[in-house]
C-alpha positions in Angstrom: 49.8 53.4 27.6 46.4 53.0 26.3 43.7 55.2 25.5 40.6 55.1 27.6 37.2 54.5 25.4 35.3 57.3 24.6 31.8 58.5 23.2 32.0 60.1 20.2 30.7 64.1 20.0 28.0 63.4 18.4 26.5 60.8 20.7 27.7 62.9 23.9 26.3 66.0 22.4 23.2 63.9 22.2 22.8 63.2 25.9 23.5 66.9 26.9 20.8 70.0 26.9 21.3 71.9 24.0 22.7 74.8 25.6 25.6 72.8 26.6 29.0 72.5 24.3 29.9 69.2 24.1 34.0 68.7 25.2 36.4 65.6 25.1 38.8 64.4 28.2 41.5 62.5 26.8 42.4 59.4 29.4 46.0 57.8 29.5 46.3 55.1 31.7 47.0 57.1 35.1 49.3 59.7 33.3 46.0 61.3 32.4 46.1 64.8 30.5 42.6 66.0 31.3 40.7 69.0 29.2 37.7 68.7 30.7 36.4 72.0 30.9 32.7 73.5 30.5 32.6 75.6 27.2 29.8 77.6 28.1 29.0 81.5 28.3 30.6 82.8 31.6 27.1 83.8 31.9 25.2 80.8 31.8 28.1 78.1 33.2 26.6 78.8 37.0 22.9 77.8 36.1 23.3 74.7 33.4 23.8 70.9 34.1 27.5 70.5 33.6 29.0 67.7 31.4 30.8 66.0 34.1 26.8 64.7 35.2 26.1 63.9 31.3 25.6 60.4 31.6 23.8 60.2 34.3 19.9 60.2 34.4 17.4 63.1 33.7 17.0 63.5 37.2 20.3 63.3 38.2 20.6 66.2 35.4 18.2 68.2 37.0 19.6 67.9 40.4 23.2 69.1 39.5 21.2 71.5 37.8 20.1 73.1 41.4 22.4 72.6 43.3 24.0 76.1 42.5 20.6 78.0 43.2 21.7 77.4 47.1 25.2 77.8 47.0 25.7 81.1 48.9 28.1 83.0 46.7 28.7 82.5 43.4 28.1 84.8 41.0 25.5 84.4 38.5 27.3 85.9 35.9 31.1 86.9 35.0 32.5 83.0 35.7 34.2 85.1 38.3 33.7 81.8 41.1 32.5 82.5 44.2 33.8 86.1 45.1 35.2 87.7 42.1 38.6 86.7 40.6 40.5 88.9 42.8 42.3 87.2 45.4 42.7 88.2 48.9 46.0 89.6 50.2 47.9 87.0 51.9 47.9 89.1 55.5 43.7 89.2 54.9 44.0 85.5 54.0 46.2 84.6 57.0 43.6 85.9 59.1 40.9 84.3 57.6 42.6 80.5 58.2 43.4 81.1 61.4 39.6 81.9 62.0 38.9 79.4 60.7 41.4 77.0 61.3 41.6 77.4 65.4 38.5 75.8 65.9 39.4 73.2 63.4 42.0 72.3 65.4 39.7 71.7 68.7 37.1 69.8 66.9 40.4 67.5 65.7 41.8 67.5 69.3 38.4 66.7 70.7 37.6 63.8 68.6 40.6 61.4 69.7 41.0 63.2 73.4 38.9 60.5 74.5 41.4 57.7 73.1 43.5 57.9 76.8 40.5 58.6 79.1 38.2 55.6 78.3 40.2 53.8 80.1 39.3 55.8 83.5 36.2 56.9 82.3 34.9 53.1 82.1 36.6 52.8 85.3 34.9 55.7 87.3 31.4 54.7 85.9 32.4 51.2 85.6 31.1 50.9 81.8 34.1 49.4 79.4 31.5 47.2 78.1 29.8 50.6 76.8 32.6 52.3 76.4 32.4 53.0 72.5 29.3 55.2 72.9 32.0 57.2 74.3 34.0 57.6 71.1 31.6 57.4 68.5 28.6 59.7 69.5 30.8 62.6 68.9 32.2 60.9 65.6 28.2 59.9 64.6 27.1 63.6 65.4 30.1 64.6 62.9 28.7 62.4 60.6 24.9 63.4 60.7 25.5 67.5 60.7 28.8 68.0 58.8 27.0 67.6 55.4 24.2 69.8 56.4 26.1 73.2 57.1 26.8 74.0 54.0 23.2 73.8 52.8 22.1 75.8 56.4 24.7 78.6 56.0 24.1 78.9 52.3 20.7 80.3 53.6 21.8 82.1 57.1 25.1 82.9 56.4 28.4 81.3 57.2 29.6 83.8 59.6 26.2 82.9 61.8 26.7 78.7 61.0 30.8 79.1 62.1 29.3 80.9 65.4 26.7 78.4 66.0 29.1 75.7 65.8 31.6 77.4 68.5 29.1 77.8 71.0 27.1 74.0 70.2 31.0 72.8 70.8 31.8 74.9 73.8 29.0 73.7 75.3 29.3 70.3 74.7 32.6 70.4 76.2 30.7 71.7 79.6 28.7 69.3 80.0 31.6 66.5 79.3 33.3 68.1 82.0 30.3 68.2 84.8 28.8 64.8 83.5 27.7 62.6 87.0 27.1 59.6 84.4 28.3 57.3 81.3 25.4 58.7 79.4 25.5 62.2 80.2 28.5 61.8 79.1 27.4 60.6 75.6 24.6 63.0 75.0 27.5 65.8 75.4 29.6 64.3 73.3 26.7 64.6 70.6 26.3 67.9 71.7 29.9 68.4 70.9 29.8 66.4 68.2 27.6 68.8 66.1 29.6 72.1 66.7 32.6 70.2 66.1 31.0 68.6 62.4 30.5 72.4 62.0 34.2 73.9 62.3 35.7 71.3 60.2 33.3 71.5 57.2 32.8 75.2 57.0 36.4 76.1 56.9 37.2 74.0 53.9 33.9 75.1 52.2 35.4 79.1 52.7 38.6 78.4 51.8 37.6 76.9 48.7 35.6 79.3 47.6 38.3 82.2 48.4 41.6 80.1 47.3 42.4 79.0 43.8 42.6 75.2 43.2 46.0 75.2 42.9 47.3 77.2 45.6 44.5 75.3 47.7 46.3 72.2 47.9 49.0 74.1 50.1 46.8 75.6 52.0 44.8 72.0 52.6 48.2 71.1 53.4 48.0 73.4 56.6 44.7 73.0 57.8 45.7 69.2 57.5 48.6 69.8 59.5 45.8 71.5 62.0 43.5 69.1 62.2 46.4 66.3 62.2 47.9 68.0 64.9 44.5 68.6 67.3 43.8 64.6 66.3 47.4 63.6 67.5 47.7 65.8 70.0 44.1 65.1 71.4 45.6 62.1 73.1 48.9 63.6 74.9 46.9 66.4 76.2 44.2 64.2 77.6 46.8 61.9 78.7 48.8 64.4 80.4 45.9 66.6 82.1 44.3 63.5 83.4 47.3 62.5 85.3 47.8 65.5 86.8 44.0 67.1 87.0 41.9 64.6 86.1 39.9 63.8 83.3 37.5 66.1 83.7 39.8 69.0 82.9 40.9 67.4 79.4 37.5 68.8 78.3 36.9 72.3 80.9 40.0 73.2 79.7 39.5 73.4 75.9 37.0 76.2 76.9 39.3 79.1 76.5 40.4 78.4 73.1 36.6 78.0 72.1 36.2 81.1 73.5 39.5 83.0 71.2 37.9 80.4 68.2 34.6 82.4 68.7 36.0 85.8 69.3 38.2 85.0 66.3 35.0 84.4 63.9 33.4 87.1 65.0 36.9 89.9 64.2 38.5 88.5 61.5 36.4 86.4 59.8 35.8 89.0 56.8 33.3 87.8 53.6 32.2 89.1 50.8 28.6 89.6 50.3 26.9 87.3 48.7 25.3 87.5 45.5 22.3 86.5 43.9 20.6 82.9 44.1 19.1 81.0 41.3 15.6 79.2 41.9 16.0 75.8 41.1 12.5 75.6 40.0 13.3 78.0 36.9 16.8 78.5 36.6 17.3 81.5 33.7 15.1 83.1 36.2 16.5 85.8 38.9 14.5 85.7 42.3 12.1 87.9 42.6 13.3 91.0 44.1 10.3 92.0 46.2 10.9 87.9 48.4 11.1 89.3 51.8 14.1 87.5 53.4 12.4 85.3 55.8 10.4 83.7 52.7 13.4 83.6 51.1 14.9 81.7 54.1 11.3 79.4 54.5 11.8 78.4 50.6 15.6 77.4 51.1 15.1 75.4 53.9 12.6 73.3 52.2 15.9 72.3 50.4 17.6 71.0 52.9 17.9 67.0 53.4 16.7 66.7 57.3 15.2 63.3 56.2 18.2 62.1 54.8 20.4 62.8 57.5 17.9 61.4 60.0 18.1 58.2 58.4 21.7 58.4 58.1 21.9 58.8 62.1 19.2 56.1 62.6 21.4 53.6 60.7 24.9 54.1 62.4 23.0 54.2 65.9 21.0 50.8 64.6 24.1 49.4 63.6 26.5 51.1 66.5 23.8 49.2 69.2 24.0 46.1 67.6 27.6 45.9 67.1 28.8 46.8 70.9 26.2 44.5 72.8 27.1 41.4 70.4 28.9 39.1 71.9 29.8 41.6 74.6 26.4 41.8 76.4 24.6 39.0 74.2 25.7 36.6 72.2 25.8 37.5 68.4 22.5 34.9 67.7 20.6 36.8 70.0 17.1 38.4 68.8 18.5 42.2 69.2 21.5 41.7 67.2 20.4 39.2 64.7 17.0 42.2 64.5 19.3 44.9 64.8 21.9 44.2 61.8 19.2 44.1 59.0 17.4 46.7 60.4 20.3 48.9 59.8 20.6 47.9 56.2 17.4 48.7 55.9 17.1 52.1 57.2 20.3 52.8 55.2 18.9 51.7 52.0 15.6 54.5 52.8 18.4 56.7 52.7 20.0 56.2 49.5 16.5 56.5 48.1 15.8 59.3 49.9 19.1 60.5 48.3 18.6 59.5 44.5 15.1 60.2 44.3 13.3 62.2 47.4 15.5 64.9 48.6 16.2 68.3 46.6 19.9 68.6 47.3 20.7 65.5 49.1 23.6 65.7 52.2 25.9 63.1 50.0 24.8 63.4 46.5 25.2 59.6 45.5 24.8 60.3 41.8 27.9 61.9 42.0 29.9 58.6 42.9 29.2 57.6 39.2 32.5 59.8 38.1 35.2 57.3 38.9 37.0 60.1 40.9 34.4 61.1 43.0 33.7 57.3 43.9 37.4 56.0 44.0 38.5 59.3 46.5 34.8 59.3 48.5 35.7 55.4 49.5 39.2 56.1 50.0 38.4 58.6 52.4 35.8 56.1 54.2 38.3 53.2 54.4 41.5 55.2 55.1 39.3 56.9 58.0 37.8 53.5 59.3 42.0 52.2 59.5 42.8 55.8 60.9 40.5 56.7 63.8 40.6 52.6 64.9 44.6 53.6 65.3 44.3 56.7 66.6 42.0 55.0 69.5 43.8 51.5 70.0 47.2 52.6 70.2 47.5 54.4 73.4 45.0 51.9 75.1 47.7 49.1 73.6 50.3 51.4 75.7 47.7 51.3 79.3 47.0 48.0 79.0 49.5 46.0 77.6 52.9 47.6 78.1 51.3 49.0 81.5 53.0 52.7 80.8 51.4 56.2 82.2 48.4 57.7 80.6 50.7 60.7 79.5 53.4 57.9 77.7 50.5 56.7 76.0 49.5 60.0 74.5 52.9 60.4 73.0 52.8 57.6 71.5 50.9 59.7 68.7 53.8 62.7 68.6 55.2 60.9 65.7 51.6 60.7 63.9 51.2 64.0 64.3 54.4 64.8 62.8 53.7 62.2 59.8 50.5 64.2 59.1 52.3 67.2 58.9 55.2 66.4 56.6 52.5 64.0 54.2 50.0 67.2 54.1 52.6 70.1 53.8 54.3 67.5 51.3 52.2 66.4 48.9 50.3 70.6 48.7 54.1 71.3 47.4 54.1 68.3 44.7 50.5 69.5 43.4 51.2 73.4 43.5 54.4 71.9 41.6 53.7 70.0 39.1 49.6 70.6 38.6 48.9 66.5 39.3 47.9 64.4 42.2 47.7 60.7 41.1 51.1 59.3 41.9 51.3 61.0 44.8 48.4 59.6 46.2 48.9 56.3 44.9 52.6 56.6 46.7 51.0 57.4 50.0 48.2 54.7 49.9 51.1 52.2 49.7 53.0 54.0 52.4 50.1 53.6 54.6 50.0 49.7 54.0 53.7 49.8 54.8 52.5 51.8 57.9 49.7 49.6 59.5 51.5 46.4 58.4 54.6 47.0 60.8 51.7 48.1 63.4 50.4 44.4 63.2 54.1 43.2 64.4 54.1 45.3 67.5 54.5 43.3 70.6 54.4 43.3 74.4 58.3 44.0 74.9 58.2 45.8 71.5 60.5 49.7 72.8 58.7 52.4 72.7 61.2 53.9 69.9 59.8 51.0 67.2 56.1 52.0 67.7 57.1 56.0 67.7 59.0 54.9 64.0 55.5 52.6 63.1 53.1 55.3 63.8 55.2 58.2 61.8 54.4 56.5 58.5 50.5 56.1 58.3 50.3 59.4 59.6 52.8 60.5 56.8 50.3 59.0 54.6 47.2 59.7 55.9 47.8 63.7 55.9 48.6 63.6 52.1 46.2 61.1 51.2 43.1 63.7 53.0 44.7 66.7 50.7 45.0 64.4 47.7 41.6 63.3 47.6 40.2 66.8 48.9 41.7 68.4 45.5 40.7 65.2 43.0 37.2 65.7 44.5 36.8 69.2 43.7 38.9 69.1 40.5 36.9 66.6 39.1 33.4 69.2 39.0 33.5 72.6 38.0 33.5 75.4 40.8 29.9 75.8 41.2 30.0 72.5 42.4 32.9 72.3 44.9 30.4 72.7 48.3 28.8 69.3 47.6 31.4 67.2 46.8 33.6 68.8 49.8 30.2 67.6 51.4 30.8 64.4 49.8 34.2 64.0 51.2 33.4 65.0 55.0 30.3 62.7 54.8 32.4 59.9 54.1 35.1 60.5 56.3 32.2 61.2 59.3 30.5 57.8 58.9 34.1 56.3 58.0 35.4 57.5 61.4 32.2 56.0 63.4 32.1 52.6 61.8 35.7 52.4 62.2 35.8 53.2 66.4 32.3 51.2 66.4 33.6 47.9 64.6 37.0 48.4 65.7 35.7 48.3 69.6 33.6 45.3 69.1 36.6 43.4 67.6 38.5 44.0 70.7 35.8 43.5 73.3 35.1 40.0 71.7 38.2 39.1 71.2 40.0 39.8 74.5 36.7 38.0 76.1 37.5 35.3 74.1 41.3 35.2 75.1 41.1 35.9 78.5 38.5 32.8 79.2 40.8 30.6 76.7 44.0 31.7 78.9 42.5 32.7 82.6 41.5 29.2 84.9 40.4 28.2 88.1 36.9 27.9 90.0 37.0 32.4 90.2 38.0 32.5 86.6 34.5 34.0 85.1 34.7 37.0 88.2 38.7 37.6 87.2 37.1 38.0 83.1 34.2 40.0 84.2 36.0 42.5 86.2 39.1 42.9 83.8 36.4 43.5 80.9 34.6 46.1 83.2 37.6 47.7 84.1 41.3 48.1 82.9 42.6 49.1 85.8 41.7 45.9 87.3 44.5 44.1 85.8 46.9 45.8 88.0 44.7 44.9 91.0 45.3 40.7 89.8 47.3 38.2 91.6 51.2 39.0 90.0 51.0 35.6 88.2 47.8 36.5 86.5 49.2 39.7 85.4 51.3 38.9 82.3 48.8 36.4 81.0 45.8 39.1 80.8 48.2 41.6 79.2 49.2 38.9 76.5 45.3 38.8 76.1 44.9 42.8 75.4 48.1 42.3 73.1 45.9 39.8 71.2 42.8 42.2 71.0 45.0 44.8 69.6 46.2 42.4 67.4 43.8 42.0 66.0 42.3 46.0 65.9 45.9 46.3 64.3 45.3 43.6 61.8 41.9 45.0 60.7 43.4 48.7 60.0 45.8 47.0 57.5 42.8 45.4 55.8 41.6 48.6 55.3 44.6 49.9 54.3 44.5 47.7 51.3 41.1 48.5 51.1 42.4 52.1 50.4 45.1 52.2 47.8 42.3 50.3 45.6 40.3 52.8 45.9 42.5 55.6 45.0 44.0 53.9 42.0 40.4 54.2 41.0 40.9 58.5 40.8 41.7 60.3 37.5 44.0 62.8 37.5 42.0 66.3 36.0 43.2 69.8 35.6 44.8 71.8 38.9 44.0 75.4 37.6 46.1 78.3 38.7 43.1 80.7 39.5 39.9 80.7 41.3 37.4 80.7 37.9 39.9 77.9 36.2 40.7 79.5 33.1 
C-alpha cells in the first residue's frame, strides 16, 4: 500500500476562504479510509464553498458556492440536510417510492420498447435506413431535460415538475400510438422523451434528499431493479403486444399506468415544505421577505442553463444526422458528413464554455469532473450506458433477423437481463449498507461486465437460445450494481448540499451515453451489413436484393430460399460487430471506475 500525496494544511488552508476549516483525506491505494468531512458551523456549512472544490479555480469556488441558494430544501441552518434529521416511517417511505418509482418504471420500459418494433415500424413506413431517429429522439430528449428538472422544480416545486413530466409522457405515448408517419413518430418520441427524463431524475433527486446515504444504496438497489426491469421488460412487452395487437398498442397501452403514475404523485407523494433559499449574489444574506413569489420565481429562472442544454441538443442532433446518413445515405466523404462531424465538436465545445464560464449553475457542472470520483464514475456511467443501451437494442433484432424467431422470442431474450439487473442492484445496496464501501464491488462488477459482453461477441447463428439467455444475465448482473455503485460514489464524494448536481451529473452522462451509444451503435450495423451483403449477394438484381433487405427486414423472408441463409450470415456479421463494440466499451468502463475513491457511507441523512 502506498500513501497518496498530499498538500500540507498550511498550503490547503491557503487556497480555502477563511471561514473554511481546513481537513485531511487519508488515500490508501483503493482500500481508502476517507475523513473527508466539512468542519464548519452547522450553521454556515449550507452557504460556504466546500473543501472538496478547493483546488479548483476562483470561479469554480464561487459556483459551488451557489449552487445551494437553488436547491429547494435544505435547511439553512441546523446541518439537519434537506428535511430535518428525522427520517420517514418506512410505511410513509414505501409510499413515497412507489410514487415515485411507478413512473420510473415506464420511462425505463419505454426507452427500449422500441428495440422489437423497429423492425415493423421501418417496415410499415419503409424507413430502416432512418430507423435510429426512432430510438434515440427519446434517449436525446432524456438527455437535454433530465439535468434541467432539478434546477426547474427547485423553483416550482417537485410535486408540480413529477406532474408535468407524467402528463408530457402520457402524451407522448398518444401520439406514438396515432402517428400516420416515421416522423411523427420521432417528434413524439421527443415528446415522450422529456416527461420520461423527468420521472427518472426527480425520483432519485427526492429520495436522496429523504434517505440517509447509507440506507440509500438499498433503496437505489430497488429503483434499479425498477428501472432494470421497465428497460428489460420494455422489449417482451412490445414484442408480445405487437404480435398479437400490433405495435401501435405497445405504446396506447402504457396509458393506464401513466394515469395510476399521475394519480399516484398527486395522493401519496407527501413533502416537506421547503425552507428558505440563499441568494447566490450575497450568500450570509436571507432573501428578502417582502420578494413576492413570482419575482422570486423570475430571479431563479434566470439561473437555469437553457443555453447549455440547447447546445447540448444541437450537438447530439449535429452528430446523430451525420452519423446515420454516412455511408448509409451518402458516402462518409460527402460534404454533409465531412461538415456535419466538426460542426458537432464545435457546438459541443460552446457548451463546455458555456458550462465553465457562462451559465450560473450549469446542467453538468464540468468543474466537478476535476475530483477523480466524480470524473472516474461520470465516464463510467457514459461508457457502461453507450455498451448497455447498444445491447439492449441489438439483441432482439439479432433474434428477428438472424435466428428468424417471433417478435415475442425476441423480447425474452432480455428476461435474463432483467433478472441480472435485479440481483447486481439489490446485491451490491446489501454489500454497501454492509460494510460502508463501494470500490471493490464496483471494480468486481466492471470486470463481470467484460466477462459479459465478451461471451456476447461469440454468439452465433445456431448459437441455442439457452447460451444467449446465460450471456445476457451477466452484463445485466453488472450493469444494475455498477448504476447503484457509481450513484452512491458520486454523492458521497460532495457533501449533502451538493447531492442534486452531481445526481444531475450522473443522469447527464448516462442520457447522452445512452444516445451516442443507439446512434453509433446503428450506424455500425447499417454500414456494415451494407457492406456484407454487397460482398456476399451476386447476380445482375443484386443492388435491388441489398436495397430492399436494408429498407426492410422483413424482406429477407420474402428472398429466394438460397438467398436466405447468406443475408442472415450478413445480419450475424453486423451484430458482430454492434457486439464487438459494447465489449470495447466495456473495457472502456472498468478503467474508469478504478479511477473512483472510496469516501465515507454515513449512517444518517446530515452525515455525522
Amino acid at each position: 500500500m502506498s500513501v497518496a500525496p498530499s498538500t500540507s494544511p498550511t498550503t490547503r488552508t491557503s487556497q480555502l476562504p477563511p471561514e473554511v476549516v481546513a481537513h485531511e483525506a487519508i488515500i490508501i491505494d483503493s482500500d481508502i479510509e476517507d475523513i473527508t468531512e466539512p468542519l464548519l458551523p452547522s450553521n454556515t456549512r449550507a452557504t460556504l464553498p466546500n473543501p472538496f472544490v478547493s483546488g479548483l479555480s476562483s470561479r469554480t469556488s464561487s459556483f459551488t458556492a451557489s449552487l445551494t441558494s437553488s436547491t429547494r430544501g435544505i435547511a439553512p441552518s441546523g446541518g439537519s440536510g434537506a428535511y430535518g434529521s428525522g427520517e420517514l416511517s418506512n410505511l410513509k417511505l414505501a409510499l413515497v417510492f412507489l410514487s415515485l418509482y411507478i413512473g420510473v418504471f415506464l420511462a425505463a420500459l419505454d426507452g427500449t420498447v422500441v428495440a422489437t418494433l423497429l423492425a415493423h415500424i421501418a417496415s410499415e413506413f419503409d424507413g430502416f435506413k432512418n430507423v435510429s431517429w426512432i430510438a434515440t429522439a427519446y434517449l436525446i430528449a432524456n438527455a437535454a431535460f433530465q439535468p434541467l428538472y432539478g434546477k426547474l422544480t427547485d423553483i416550482f416545486g417537485r410535486r408540480p415538475g413529477l406532474l408535468f413530466s407524467n402528463i408530457c409522457f402520457g402524451v407522448g405515448c398518444l401520439g406514438c400510438g396515432v402517428a400516420t408517419n416515421l416522423w411523427f413518430l420521432v417528434f413524439a418520441r421527443v415528446v415522450a422523451g422529456i416527461g420520461g427524463g423527468g420521472l427518472t431524475a426527480l425520483s432519485t433527486i427526492t429520495l436522496s434528499d429523504l434517505v440517509p446515504l447509507r440506507k440509500r444504496g438499498v433503496l437505489q438497489g430497488f429503483g434499479n431493479i425498477m428501472f432494470g426491469s421497465g428497460a428489460a421488460l420494455g422489449g417482451i412487452f412490445g414484442g408480445y403486444v405487437t404480435a398479437h395487437l400490433g405495435w401501435r398498442w405497445a405504446f396506447l397501452l402504457q396509458l393506464p399506468l401513466i394515469v395510476l403514475s399521475t394519480l399516484a404523485i398527486q395522493f401519496l407523494l407527501v413533502l416537506p415544505p421547503k425552507a428558505r433559499e440563499y441568494d447566490s449574489d450575497d450568500d450570509d444574506a436571507i432573501l428578502d421577505d417582502e420578494e413576492t413569489e413570482t419575482a422570486r420565481e423570475h430571479r431563479l429562472l434566470g439561473r437555469v442553463d437553457f443555453a447549455g442544454a440547447a447546445t447540448l441538443v444541437a450537438s447530439l442532433l449535429v452528430f446523430l444526422f451525420a452519423v446515420s446518413i454516412g455511408g448509409n445515405q451518402v458516402p462518409w466523404s460527402h460534404p454533409l458528413v465531412l461538415i456535419s462531424l466538426p460542426l458537432s465538436l464545435v457546438i459541443m465545445a460552446f457548451w463546455v464554455y458555456i458550462e465553465l464560464y457562462i451559465a450560473k449553475e450549469p446542467i453538468i457542472p464540468v468543474q466537478l469532473l476535476k475530483d477523480p470520483t466524480i470524473f472516474g464514475a461520470a465516464f463510467c456511467n457514459w461508457f457502461m450506458t453507450m455498451s448497455v443501451y447498444s445491447l439492449l437494442f441489438f439483441i432482439p433484432l439479432y433474434f428477428v433477423a438472424v435466428k428468424d424467431t417471433s417478435e415475442t422470442t425476441a423480447g425474452s431474450s432480455l428476461v435474463t437481463n432483467f433478472i441480472g439487473v435485479a440481483v447486481g442492484s439489490f446485491g451490491s445496496g446489501i454489500y454497501m449498507r454492509a460494510t460502508g464501501k463501494y470500490y471493490k464491488i464496483a471494480m468486481l462488477s466492471a470486470g463481470l461486465y467484460i466477462v459479459g459482453t465478451g461471451m456476447i461477441c461469440t454468439l452465433a447463428v445456431d448459437t441455442p437460445i439457452t447460451i444467449v439467455w446465460l450471456y445476457t444475465f451477466l452484463p445485466g448482473a453488472a450493469y444494475g450494481s455498477l448504476l447503484t455503485v457509481t450513484l452512491i460514489a458520486l454523492i458521497a464524494a460532495v457533501p449533502h448540499e451538493y447531492q442534486a448536481v452531481t445526481t444531475s451529473i450522473q443522469y447527464g452522462f448516462r442520457g447522452t451515453g445512452s444516445t451516442l451509444g443507439v446512434a453509433v451503435a446503428t450506424s455500425l450495423f447499417q454500414n456494415t451489413l451494407a457492406k456484407s451483403l454487397r460482398e456476399r449477394v451476386f447476380g445482375s438484381d443484386a443492388e435491388e436484393i441489398v436495397k430492399r433487405v436494408l429498407e426492410n427486414v422483413e424482406e429477407v423472408r420474402n428472398l429466394p430460399g438460397y438467398l436466405i441463409p447468406v443475408v442472415r450470415m450478413s445480419y450475424m456479421d453486423a451484430s458482430r460487430a454492434v457486439f464487438v463494440m459494447c465489449f470495447v466499451l466495456g473495457i472502456a468502463t472498468a478503467a474508469m471506475a478504478a479511477i473512483m475513491r472510496e469516501h465515507v457511507l454515513h449512517s444518517t441523512i446530515d452525515r455525522r
